[in-house]
C-alpha positions in Angstrom: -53.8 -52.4 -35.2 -50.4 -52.2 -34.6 -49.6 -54.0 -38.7 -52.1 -51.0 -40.3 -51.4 -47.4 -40.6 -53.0 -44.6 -39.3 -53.9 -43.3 -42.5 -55.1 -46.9 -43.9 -57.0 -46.7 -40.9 -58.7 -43.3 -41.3 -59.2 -43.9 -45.1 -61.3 -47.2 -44.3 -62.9 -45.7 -41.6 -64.4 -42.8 -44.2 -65.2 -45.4 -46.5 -67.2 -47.8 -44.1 -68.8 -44.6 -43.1 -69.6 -43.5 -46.3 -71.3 -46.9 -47.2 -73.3 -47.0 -44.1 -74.4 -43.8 -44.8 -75.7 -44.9 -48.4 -77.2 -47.8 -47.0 -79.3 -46.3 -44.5 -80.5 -43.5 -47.5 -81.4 -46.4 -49.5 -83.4 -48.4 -46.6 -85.4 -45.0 -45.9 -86.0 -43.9 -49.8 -87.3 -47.3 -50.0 -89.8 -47.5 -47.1 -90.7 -43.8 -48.0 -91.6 -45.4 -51.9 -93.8 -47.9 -49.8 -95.6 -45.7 -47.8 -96.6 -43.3 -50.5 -97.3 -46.4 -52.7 -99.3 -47.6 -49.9 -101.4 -44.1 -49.4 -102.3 -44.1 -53.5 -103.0 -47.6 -53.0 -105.6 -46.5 -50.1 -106.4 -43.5 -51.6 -107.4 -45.7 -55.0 -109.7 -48.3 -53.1 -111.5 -45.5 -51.3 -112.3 -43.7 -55.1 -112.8 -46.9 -56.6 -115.9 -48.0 -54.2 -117.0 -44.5 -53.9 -117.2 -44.4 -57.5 -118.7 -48.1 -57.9 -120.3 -48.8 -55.0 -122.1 -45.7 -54.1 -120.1 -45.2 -51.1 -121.1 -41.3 -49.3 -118.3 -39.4 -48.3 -119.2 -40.6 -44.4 -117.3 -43.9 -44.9 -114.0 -42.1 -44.5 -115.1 -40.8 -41.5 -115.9 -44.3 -40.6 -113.1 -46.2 -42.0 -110.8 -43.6 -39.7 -112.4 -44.5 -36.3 -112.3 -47.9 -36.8 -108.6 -48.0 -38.1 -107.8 -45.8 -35.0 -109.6 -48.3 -33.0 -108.4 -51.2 -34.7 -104.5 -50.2 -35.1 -103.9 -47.5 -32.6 -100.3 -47.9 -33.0 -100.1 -47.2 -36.4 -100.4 -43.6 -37.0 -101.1 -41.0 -40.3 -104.3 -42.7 -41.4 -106.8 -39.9 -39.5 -110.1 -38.6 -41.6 -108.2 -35.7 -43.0 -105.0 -38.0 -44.3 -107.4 -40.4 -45.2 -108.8 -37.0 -47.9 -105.2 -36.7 -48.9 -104.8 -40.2 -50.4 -108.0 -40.3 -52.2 -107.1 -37.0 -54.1 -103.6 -38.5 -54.4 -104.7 -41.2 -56.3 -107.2 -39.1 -57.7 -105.0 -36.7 -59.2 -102.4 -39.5 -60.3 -104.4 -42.0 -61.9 -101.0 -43.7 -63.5 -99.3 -45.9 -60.9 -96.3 -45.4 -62.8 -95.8 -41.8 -62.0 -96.1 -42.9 -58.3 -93.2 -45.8 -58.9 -90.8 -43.5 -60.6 -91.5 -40.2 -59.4 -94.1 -39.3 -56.7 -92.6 -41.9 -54.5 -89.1 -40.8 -54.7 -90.3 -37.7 -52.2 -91.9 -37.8 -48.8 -95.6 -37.9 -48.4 -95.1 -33.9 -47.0 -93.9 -33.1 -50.8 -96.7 -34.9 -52.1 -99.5 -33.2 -50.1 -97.9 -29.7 -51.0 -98.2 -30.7 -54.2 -101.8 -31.5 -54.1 -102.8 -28.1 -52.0 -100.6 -25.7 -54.2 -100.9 -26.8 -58.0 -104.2 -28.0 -60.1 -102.0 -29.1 -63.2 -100.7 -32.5 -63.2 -98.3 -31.6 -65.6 -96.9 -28.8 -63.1 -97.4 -31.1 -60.0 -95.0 -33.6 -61.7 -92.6 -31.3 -62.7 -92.0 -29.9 -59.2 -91.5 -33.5 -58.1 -88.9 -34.5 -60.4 -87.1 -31.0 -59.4 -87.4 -32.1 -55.7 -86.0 -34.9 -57.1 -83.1 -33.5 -58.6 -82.1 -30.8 -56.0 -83.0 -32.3 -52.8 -85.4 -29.6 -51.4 -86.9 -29.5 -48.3 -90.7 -28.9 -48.3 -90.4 -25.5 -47.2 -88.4 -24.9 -50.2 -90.5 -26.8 -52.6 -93.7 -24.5 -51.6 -91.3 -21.0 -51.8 -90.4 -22.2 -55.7 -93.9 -23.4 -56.0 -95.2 -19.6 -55.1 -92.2 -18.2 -56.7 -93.6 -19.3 -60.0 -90.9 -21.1 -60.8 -92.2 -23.3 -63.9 -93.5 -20.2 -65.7 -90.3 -18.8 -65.2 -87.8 -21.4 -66.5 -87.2 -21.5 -69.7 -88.5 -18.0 -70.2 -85.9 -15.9 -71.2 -85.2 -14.3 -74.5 -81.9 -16.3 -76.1 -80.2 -17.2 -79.4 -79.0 -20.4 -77.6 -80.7 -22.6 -80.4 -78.6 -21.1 -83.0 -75.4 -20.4 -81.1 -74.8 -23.4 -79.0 -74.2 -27.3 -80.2 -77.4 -29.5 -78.9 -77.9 -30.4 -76.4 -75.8 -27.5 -74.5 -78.8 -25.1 -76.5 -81.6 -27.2 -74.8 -80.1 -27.3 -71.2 -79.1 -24.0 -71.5 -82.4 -22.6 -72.2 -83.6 -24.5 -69.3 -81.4 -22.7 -67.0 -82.2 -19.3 -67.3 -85.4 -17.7 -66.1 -87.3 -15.1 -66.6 -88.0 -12.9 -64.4 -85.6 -13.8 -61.4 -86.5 -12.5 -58.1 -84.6 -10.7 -55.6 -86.9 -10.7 -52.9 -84.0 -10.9 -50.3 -82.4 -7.8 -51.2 -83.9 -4.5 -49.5 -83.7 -2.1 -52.4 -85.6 0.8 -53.6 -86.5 0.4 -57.3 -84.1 3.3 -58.5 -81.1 1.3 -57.5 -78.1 2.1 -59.0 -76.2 -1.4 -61.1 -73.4 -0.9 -58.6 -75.5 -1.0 -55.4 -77.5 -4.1 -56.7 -74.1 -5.8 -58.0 -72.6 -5.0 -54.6 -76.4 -6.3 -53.1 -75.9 -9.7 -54.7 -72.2 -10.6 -53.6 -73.3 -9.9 -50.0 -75.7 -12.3 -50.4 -74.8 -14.7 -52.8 -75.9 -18.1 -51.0 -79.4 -16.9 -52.0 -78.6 -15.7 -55.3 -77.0 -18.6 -56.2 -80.5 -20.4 -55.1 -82.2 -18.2 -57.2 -79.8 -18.8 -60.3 -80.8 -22.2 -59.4 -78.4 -25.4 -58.6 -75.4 -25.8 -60.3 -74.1 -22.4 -60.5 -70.4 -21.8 -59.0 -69.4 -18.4 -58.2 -65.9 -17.0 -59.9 -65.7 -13.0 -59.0 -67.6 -10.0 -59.3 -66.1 -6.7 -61.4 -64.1 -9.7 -63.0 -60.8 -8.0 -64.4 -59.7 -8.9 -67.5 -57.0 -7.2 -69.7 -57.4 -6.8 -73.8 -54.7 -5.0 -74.9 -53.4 -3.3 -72.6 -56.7 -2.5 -71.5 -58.5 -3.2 -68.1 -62.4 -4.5 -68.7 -64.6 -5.3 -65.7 -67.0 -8.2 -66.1 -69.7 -7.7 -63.4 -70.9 -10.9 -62.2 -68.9 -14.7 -63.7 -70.0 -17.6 -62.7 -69.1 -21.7 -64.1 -71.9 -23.9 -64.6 -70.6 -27.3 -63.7 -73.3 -29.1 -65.6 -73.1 -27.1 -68.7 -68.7 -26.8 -68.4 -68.9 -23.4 -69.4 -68.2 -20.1 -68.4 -71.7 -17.9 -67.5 -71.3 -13.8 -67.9 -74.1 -11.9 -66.2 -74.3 -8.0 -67.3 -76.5 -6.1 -64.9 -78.4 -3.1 -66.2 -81.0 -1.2 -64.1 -83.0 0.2 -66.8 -84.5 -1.4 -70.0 -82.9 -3.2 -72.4 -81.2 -1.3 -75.4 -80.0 -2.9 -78.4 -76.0 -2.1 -78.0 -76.0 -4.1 -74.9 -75.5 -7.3 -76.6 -72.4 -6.1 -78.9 -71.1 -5.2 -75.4 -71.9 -9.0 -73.6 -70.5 -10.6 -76.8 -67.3 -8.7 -76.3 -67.3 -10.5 -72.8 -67.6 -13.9 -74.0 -65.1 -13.6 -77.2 -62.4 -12.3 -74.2 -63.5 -15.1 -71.4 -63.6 -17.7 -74.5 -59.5 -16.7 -75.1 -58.4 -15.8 -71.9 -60.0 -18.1 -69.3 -61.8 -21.0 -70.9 -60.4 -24.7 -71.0 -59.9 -26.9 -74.3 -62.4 -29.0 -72.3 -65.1 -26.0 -71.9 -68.0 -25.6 -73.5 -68.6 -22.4 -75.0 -69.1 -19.3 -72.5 -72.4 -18.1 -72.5 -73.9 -14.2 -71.3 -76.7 -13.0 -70.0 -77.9 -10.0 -69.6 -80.3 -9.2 -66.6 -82.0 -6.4 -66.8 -84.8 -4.2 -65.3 -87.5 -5.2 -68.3 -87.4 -5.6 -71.6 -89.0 -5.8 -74.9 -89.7 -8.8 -76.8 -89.2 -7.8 -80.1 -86.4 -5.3 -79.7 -84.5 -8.2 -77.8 -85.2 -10.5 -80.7 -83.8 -8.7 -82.9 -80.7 -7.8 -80.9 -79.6 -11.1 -80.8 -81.0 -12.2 -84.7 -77.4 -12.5 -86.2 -75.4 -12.7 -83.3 -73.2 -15.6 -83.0 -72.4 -15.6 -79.3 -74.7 -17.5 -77.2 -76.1 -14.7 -74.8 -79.8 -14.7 -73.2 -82.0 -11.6 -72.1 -83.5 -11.9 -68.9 -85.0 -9.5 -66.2 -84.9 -9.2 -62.6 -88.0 -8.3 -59.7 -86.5 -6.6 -56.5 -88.9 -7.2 -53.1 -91.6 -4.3 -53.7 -91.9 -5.2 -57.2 -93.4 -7.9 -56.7 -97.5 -9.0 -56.1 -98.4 -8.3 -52.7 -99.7 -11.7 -51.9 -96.3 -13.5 -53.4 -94.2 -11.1 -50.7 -96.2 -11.9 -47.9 -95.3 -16.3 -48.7 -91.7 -15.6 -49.8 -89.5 -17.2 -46.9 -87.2 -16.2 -44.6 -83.1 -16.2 -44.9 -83.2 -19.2 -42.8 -85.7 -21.3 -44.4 -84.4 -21.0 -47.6 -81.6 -22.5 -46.2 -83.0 -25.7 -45.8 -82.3 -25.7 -49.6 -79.5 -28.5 -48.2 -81.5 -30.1 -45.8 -81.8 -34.0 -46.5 -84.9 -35.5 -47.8 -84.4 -38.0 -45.0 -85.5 -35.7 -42.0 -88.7 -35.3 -43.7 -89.0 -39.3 -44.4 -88.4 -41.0 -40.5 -90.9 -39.0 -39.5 -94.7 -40.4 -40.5 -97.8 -38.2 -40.6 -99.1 -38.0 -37.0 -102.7 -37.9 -36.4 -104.6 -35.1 -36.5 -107.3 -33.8 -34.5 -110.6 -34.1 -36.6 
């Protein structure tokens, strides 16, 4: 000990740490992608002789007793588990989609999946976004009730014409339309300061709502043309696009003039801030609603990337959607580890 450094030591002490760590992940990932391989495996036999063999729907009934009887140790295959796996397998006929996706999230994220969505399409995108961001369950069901796949993708943009593929493509990806602000308490004739000021205070769940990869620079954003002081009100970097992102808020409609003011914004933040290794900045401007057409048209022969999007405060939006939207807390378990959810397997239930 005495020949090696303290820092040596502290450096290969992170790193062995580190690599333990991504072990262990690895281990669990892979007995969670054998366990959910296992349950569509199940799940398939049950369909398969149900289908073929004329077996009623009492045999599952059956076939949990005498697994409880026979393997009492071995929990998560009661009657109603047993009813997950066969509309698992049921509703993923492709074992494939189980290998590379489905089974990359915990058997919690899959039964969501099957009690929320009817579209397989849907169910599988939701899966590769878990994927992706890591989200807990509770997370996955709030984005789920949120809407979120009709509402990516949505908003009204000249990104095809102003950006280089595949920036366009991502970028269109990014934005949504309409974003919710279901944690902000505010009345619907909010003024654009009071709802700028709204979203700084709580900016860990606006940033989950702008969705992950969404750094925040400043808000009222000073920036000096000549001689002039301008006030950008929300900038953000995207550190998957490299580029600057210019949000205008407006708390009425949109009008027309308010893209000759956003591409203002980006020429400034294109000379002033951006890097030789940025991609171009981009604008959007969020809005209380907006018309398709008009919108359209703003941005026909604009040259500046900027999108049109709109924004739903709390009472806005469908009763039934406030009453599932989840708390502060929960929706920070945005950063929880997929791991809690996988060294923990379905327990039996009471049926």
């Amino acid at each position: 000990m005495n020949s090696l450094s303290s820092n040596d030591y502290e450096k290969f002490l992170r790193n062995l740490k580190e690599r333990i760590r991504n072990a262990q992940v690895r281990a669990a990932l892979a007995v969670n992608k054998e366990l959910v391989l296992l349950y569509w495996q199940v799940g398939k036999d049950i369909l398969s002789r149900q289908q073929q063999a004329g077996w009623g729907a009492k045999i599952i009934t059956q076939l949990a007793a005498d697994l409880k009887r026979e393997l009492p140790d071995i929990k998560g295959f009661s009657r109603s588990n047993l009813l997950y796996m066969r509309a698992f397998a049921q509703a993923f006929p492709d074992e494939s989609i189980v290998q590379d996706v489905l089974g990359q999230i915990t058997w919690y994220h899959n039964i969501s999946l099957l009690e929320k969505l009817k579209d397989a399409e849907e169910r599988v995108w939701y899966a590769k976004q878990t994927v992706v961001h890591g989200w807990s369950r509770n997370v996955l069901v709030h984005q789920i009730e949120s809407g979120l796949y009709r509402r990516m993708g949505g908003a009204i943009t000249n990104f095809d014409r102003a950006l280089p593929q595949p920036q366009s493509d991502l970028a269109q990806q990014l934005i949504k339309d309409p974003y919710h602000f279901d944690f902000l308490s505010l009345s619907q004739d909010v003024q654009e300061r009071e709802l700028e000021t709204a979203l700084v205070e709580h900016i860990r769940d606006f940033l989950l709502e702008l969705g992950v990869g969404f750094s925040f620079v400043g808000s009222q954003y000073r920036i000096e043309v000549d001689g002039d002081d301008y006030y950008i009100d929300l900038l953000f970097y995207h550190l998957k696009l490299r580029c600057f992102v210019v949000i205008d808020l407006k708390v009425k409609e949109f009008q027309p003039e308010f893209s000759g003011k956003m591409s203002f914004y980006i020429s400034a933040v294109d000379d002033l801030l951006r890097h030789r290794d940025d991609n171009p900045t981009i604008g959007i401007i969020l809005c209380k609603g907006k018309k398709k057409t008009a919108a359209e048209y703003a941005l026909r022969d604009v040259n500046k990337p900027i999108g049109v999007s709109t924004y739903q405060l709390r009472n806005s939006l469908p009763e039934s959607l406030r009453g599932s939207l989840p708390t502060p807390e929960q929706l920070e378990m945005e950063l929880e580890s997929i791991l809690q959810g996988i060294e923990a397997s379905p327990s039996e239930d009471s049926d």
